[in-house]
C-alpha positions as CSV (number, residue, x, y, z in Angstrom):
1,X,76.5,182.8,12.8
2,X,76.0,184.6,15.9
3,X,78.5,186.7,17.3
4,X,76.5,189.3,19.1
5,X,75.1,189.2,23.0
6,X,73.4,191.7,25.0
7,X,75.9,194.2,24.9
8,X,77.7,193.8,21.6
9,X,80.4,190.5,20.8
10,X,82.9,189.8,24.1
11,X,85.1,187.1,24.5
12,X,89.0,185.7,24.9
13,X,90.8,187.8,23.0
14,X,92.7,184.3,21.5
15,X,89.7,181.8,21.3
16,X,86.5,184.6,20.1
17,X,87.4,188.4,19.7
18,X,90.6,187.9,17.6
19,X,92.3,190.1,15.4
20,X,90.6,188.5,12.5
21,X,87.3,188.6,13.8
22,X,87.4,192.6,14.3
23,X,88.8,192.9,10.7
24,X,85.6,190.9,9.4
25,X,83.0,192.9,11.5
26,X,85.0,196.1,10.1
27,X,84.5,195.0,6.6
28,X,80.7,193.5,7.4
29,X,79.6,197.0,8.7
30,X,81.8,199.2,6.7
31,X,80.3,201.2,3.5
32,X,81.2,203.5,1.3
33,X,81.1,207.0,2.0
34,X,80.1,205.9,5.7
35,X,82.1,207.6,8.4
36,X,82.8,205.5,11.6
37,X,84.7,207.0,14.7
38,X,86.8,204.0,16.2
39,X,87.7,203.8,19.5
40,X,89.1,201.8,22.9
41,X,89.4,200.9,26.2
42,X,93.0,200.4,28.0
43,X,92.9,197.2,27.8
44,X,96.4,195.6,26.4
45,X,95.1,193.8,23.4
46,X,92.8,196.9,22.4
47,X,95.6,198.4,19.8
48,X,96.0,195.6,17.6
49,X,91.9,195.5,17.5
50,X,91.4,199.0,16.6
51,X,93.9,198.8,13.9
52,X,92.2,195.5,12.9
53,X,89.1,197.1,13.3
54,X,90.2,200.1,11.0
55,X,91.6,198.0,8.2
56,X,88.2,196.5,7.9
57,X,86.2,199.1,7.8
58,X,88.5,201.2,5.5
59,X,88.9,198.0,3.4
60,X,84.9,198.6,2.5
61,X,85.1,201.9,1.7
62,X,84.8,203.7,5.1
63,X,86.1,206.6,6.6
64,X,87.7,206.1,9.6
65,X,88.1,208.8,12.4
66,X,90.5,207.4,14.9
67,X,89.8,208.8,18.4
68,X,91.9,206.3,20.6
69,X,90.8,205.5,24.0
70,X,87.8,206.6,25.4
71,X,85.0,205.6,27.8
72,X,82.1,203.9,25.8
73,X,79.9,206.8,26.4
74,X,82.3,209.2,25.5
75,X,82.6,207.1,21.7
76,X,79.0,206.8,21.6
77,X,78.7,210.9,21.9
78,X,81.1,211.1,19.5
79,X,78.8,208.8,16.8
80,X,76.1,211.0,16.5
81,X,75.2,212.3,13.4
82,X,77.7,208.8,12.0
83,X,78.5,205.3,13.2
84,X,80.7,204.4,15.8
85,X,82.9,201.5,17.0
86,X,84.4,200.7,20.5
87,X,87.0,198.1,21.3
88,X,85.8,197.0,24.6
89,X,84.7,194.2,27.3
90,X,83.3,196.6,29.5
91,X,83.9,194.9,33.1
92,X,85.4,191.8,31.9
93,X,88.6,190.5,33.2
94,X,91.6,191.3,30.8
95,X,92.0,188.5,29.2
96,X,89.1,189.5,27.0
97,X,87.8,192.1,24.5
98,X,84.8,193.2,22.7
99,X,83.3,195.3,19.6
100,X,80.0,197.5,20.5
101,X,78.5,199.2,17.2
102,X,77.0,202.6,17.1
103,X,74.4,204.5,15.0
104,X,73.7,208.2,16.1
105,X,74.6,207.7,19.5
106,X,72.5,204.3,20.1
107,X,73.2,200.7,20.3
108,X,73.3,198.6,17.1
109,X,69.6,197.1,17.1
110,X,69.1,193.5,16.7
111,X,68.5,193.9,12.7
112,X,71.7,195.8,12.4
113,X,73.5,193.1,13.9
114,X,71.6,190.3,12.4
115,X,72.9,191.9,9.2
116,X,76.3,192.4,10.5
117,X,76.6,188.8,11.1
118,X,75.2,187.6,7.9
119,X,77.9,190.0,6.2
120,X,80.7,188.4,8.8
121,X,79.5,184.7,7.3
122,X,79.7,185.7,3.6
123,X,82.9,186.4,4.1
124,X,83.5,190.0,1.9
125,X,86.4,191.1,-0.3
126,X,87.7,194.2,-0.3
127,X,86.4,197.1,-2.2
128,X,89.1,197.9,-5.6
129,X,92.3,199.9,-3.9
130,X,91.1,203.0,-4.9
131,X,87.9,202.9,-3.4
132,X,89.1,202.4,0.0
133,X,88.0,204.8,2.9
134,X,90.7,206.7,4.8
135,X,91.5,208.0,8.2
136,X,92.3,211.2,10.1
137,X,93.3,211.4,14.1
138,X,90.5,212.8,16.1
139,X,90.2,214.3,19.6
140,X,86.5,213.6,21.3
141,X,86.9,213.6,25.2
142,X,87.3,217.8,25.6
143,X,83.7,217.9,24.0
144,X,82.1,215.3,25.9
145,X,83.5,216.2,29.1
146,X,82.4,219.6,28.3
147,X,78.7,218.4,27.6
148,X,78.6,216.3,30.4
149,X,79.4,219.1,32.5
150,X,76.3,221.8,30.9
151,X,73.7,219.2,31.0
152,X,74.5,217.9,34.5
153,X,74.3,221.7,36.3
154,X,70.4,221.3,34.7
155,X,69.9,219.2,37.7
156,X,69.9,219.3,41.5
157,X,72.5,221.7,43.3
158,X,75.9,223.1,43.2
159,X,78.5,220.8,44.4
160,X,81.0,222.8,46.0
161,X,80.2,221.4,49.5
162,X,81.0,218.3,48.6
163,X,83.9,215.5,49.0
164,X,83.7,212.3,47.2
165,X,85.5,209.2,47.1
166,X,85.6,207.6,43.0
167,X,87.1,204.6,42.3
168,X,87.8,204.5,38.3
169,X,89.2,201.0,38.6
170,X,91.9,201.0,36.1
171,X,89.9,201.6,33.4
172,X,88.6,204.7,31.2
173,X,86.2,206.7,33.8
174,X,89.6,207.7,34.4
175,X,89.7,209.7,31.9
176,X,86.5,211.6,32.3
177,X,84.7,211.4,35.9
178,X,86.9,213.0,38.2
179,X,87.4,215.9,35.6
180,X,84.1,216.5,35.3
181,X,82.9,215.9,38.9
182,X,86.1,218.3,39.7
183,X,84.8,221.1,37.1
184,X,81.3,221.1,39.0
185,X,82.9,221.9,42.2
186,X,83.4,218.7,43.7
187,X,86.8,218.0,46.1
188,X,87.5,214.5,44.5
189,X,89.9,212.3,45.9
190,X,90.5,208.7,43.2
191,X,91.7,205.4,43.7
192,X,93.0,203.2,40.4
193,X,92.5,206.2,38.4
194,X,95.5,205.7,36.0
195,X,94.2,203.2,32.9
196,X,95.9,199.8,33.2
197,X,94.7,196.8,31.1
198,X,95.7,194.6,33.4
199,X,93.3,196.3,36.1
200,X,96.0,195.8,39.1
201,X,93.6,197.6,41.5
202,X,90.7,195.1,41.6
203,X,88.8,194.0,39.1
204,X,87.3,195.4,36.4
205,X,83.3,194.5,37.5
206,X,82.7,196.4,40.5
207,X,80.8,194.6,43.3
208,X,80.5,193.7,46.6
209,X,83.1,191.6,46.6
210,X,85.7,193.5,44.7
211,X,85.3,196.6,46.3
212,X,85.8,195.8,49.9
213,X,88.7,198.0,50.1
214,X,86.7,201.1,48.8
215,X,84.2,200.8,51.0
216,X,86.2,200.6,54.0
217,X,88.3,203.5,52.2
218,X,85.2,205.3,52.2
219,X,83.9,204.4,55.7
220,X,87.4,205.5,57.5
221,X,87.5,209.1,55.7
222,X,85.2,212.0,55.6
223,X,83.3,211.5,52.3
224,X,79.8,212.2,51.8
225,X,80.0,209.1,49.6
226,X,81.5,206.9,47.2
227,X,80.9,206.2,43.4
228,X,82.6,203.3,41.3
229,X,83.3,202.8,37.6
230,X,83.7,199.6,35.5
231,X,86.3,199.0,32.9
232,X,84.6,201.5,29.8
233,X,82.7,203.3,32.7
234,X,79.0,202.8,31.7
235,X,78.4,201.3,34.8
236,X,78.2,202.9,37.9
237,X,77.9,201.5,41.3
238,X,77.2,204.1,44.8
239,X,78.4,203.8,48.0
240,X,77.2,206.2,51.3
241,X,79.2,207.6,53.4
242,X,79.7,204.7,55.6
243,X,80.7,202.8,53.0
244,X,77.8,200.8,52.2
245,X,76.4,199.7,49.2
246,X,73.5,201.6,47.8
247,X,71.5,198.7,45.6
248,X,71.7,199.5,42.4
249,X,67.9,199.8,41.8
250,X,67.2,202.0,44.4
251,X,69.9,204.5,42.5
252,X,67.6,203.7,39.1
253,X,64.4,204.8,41.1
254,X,65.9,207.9,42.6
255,X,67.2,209.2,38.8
256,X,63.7,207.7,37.7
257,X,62.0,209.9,40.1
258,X,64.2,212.8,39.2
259,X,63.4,212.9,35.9
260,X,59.9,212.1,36.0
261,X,59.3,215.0,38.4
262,X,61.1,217.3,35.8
263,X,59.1,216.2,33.0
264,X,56.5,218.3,31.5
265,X,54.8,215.6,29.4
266,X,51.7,214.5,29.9
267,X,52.8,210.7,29.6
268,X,56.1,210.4,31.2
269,X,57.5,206.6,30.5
270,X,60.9,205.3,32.4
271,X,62.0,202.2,30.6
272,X,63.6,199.3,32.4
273,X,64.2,195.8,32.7
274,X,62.3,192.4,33.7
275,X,64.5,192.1,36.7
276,X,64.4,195.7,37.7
277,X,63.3,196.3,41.1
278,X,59.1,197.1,41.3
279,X,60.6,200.3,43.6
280,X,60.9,202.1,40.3
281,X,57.4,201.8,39.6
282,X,56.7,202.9,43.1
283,X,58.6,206.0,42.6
284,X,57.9,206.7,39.1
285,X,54.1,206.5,39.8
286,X,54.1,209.0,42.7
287,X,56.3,211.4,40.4
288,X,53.3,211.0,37.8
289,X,54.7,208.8,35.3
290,X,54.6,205.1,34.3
291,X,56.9,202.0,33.3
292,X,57.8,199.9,30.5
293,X,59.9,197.0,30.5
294,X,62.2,195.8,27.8
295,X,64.2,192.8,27.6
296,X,68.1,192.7,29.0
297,X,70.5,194.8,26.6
298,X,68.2,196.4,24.6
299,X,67.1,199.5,26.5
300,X,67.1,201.3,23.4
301,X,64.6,199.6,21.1
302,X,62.1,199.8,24.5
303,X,63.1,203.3,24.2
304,X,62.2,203.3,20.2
305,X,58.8,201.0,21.5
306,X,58.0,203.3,24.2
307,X,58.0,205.9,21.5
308,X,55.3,204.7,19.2
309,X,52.5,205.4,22.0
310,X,51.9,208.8,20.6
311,X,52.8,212.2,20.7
312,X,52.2,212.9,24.6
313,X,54.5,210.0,25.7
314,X,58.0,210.7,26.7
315,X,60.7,208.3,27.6
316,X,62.4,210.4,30.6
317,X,65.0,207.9,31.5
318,X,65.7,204.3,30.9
319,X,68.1,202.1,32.8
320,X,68.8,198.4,34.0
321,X,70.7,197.7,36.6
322,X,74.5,199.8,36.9
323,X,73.1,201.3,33.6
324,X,71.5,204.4,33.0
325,X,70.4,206.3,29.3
326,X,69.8,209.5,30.1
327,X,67.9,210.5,27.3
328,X,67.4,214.4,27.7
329,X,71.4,213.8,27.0
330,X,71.6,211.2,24.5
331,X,70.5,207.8,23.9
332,X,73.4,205.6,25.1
333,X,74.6,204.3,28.5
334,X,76.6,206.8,30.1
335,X,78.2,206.2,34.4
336,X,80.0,209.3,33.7
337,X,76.8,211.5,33.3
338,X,75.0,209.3,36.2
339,X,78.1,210.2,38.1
340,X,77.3,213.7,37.5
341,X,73.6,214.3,38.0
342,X,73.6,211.9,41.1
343,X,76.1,213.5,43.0
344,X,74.1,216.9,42.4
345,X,70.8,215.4,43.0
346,X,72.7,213.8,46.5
347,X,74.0,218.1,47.2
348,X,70.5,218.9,46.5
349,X,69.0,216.4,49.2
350,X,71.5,216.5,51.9
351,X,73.2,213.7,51.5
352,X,72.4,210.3,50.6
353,X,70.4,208.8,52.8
354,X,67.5,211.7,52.4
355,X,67.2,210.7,48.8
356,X,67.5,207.2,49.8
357,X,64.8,207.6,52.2
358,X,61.3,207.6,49.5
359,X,62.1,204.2,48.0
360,X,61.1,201.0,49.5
361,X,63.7,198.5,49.5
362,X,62.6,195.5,50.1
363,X,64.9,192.0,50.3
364,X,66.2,190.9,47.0
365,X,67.7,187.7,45.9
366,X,69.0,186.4,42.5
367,X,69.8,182.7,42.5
368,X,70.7,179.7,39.3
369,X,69.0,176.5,38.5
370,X,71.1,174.2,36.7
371,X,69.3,173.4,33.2
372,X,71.1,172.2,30.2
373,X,70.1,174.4,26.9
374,X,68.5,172.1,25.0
375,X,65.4,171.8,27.9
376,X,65.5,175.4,28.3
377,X,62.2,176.6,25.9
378,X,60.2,173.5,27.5
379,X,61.3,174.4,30.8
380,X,59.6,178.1,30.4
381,X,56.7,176.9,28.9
382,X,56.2,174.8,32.1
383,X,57.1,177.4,34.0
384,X,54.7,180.1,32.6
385,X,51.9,177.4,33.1
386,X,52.7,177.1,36.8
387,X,53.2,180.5,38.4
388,X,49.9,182.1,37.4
389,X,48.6,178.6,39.2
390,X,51.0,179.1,42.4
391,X,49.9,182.6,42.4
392,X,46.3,183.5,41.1
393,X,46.0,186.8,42.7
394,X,49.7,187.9,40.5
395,X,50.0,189.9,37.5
396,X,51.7,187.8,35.4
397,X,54.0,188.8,32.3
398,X,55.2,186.5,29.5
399,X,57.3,189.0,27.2
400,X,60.6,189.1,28.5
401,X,60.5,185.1,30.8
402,X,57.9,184.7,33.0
403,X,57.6,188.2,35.8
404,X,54.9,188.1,38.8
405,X,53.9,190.8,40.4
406,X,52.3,190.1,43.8
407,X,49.5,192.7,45.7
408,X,52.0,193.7,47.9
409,X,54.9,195.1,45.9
410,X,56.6,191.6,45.9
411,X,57.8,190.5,42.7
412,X,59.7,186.7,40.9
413,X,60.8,186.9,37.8
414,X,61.9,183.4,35.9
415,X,64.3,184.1,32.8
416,X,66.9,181.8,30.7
417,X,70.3,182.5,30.7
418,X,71.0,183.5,27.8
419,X,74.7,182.5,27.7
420,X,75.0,179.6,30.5
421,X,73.2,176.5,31.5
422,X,70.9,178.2,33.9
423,X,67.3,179.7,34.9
424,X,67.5,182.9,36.8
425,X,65.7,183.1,39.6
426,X,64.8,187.3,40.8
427,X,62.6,187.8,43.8
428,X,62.1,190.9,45.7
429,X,59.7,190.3,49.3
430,X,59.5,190.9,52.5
431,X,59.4,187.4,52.9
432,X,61.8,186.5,50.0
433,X,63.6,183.6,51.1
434,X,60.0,182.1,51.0
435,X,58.9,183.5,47.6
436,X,62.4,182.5,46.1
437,X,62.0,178.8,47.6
438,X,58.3,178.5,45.9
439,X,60.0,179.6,42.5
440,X,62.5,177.4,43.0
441,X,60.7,174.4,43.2
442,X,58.3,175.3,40.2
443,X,61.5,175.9,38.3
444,X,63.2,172.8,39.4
445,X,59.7,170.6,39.0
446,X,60.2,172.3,35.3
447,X,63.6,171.2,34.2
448,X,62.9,167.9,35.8
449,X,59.6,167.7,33.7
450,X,61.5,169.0,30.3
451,X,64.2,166.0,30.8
452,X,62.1,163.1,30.2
């Protein structure tokens, strides 16, 4: 049975993350003695999930500290030192809802899941009644608002001369980033900063196309920029001050930068993602330090990889696109505390476009192929035959799909989809319409070859 993705178990809240379903993963990771603080995002079905959620976990034995609702990173704070659960689809629409497990403030691993699920298929009993767990109110968001706040004046400059624009979009940054950014000085003015499931600002995912009417909010004021939140606010997206979008790996390699400057370790390691941007690497090797790369959703096993290298090596910061784990802070994904340090590496600059202004951005593109699952492995295997072929003088990468990197900086990466009937296409050129078109017709030639 498998019920987890990259970023916990999402889905329609009638047809996959049901009532019963949190209930069973309550009961599948409860254990005695264990102490779990629950929590949720605003969406409207997140009540009934959380008390599902309790039941279960209490029903194993659990002790259950109920902290209602709370950014992510605010929940995942709260789990270290125990285990932690948030009812949440992060930036899906709100018709869904999701369960993210935590362990000391990090990401269930995939072994801790695995073993989630098998628990889930065995289908467990409750403990005898007098061996269930029980449950006390708890209040979280003072202390991690508080934290935020100390660890973010560690970096770049006061913020007093600033005026941002934040756009919380319904959901729980509301609750969190324009406190904070107001405590460090900032003049914050919001948008959709009151929490409403049903995300009646725009929707929940914030991109190009569903914050149109930020930007030109942005662009028609006097803001030195713009940040936006998802639904659970570990995702954070930047805007300048004339509203434009700042990509989102270029705000990866300027943190990346940051905190490979600050580092004192002799080996200072960022960890990222196959289709993260090769102007990280650029910026991360003139600030001294080096990349690894990880596969999508698990940041924090490269983290626990990067590690193992020995006792010099430090992971300074890890990220994939939107995402950041700032791991001086804690080891979870956290758009709160990115809003935070950003805005006072941005005061510390000048603005944006000074700290913009070091990393290459070259043309990216993302496009699908249509390929039905059950040709997907052949399809790779294909595919990791042909690129090196296409391009000899590439590094070539097999870990994570099938990544290229060209003399020039230029980049493909060819990767499954691991929940639709697609290969992802990422190129990043100068010429990338050309790059992309060369992948494209290796991957297509694939598919096509798979098929017979």
């Amino acid at each position: 049975m498998k019920l987890f993705g990259t970023a916990g178990i999402r889905g329609n809240v009638v047809e996959r993350v049901t009532p019963e379903l949190a209930l069973a993963v309550g009961r599948a990771a409860g254990r005695p003695g264990e102490e779990f603080v629950v929590a949720r995002d605003g969406r409207e079905t997140g009540a009934a999930l959380a008390a599902a959620m309790e039941a279960g976990l209490e029903s194993a034995g659990a002790d259950v500290r109920r902290a209602g609702m709370l950014p992510t990173p605010a929940l995942a704070f709260a789990s270290r030192g125990r285990r932690g659960v948030v009812l949440t689809a992060s930036h899906n629409p709100p018709t869904d809802n999701g369960i993210k497990l935590f362990d000391d403030g990090v990401e269930y691993d995939r072994a801790a899941e695995r073993e989630v699920e098998s628990r889930v298929a065995d289908d467990n009993s409750p403990l005898a009644w007098d061996e269930w767990g029980s449950s006390t109110r708890e209040n979280v968001l003072d202390e991690y608002r508080d934290a935020v706040i100390e660890y973010a004046r560690e970096h770049g400059a006061p913020l007093d001369v600033l005026r941002i624009a934040v756009d919380c979009g319904n959901g729980m940054g509301s609750l969190a980033a324009p406190q904070v950014l107001r405590a460090l000085g900032v003049r914050v003015v919001t948008l959709n900063a009151n929490v409403d499931g049903h995300f009646p600002g725009r929707a929940s995912k914030p991109t190009p196309e569903t914050l149109t009417d930020f930007q030109s909010f942005v662009a028609d004021d006097d803001f030195a920029f713009g940040l936006a939140h998802d639904g659970d606010a570990d995702r954070l997206v930047l805007v300048n001050g004339d509203g434009e979008f700042v990509h989102e790996d270029t705000v990866v390699a300027i943190l990346a930068e940051h905190y490979t400057r600050e580092s004192d370790a002799s080996d200072p390691v960022v960890v990222t993602t196959p289709n993260a941007s090769a102007r990280i690497d650029e910026r991360v090797r003139v600030a001294g330090g080096r990349v690894e790369r990880v596969r999508l959703g698990a940041l924090h096993e490269g983290i626990a990889s990067a590690l193992e290298a020995g006792d010099d090596t430090e992971v300074v910061f890890a990220a994939e696109p939107w995402k950041h784990i700032h791991t001086q802070f804690g080891g979870w994904i956290d758009g709160v505390t990115s809003a935070a340090v950003l805005a006072r590496l941005v005061a510390d600059a000048g603005g944006v476009e000074p700290l913009r202004g070091e990393v290459t951005e070259r043309p990216y593109r993302k496009v699908s192929v249509d390929c039905p699952e059950v040709a997907k492995e052949d399809a790779m295997k294909r595919v990791e035959t042909t690129i090196p072929e296409r391009f000899p003088e590439a590094t070539v990468r097999t870990e994570y799909g099938v990544r290229a990197e060209l003399p020039d900086g230029s980049w493909i990466l060819v990767r499954p989809s691991g929940t639709e009937p697609y290969v992802r296409i990422y190129a990043e050129s100068e010429d990338v319409d050309e790059l992309v078109a060369d992948a494209r017709d290796i991957v297509m030639s694939a598919v096509a070859g798979s098929k017979k």
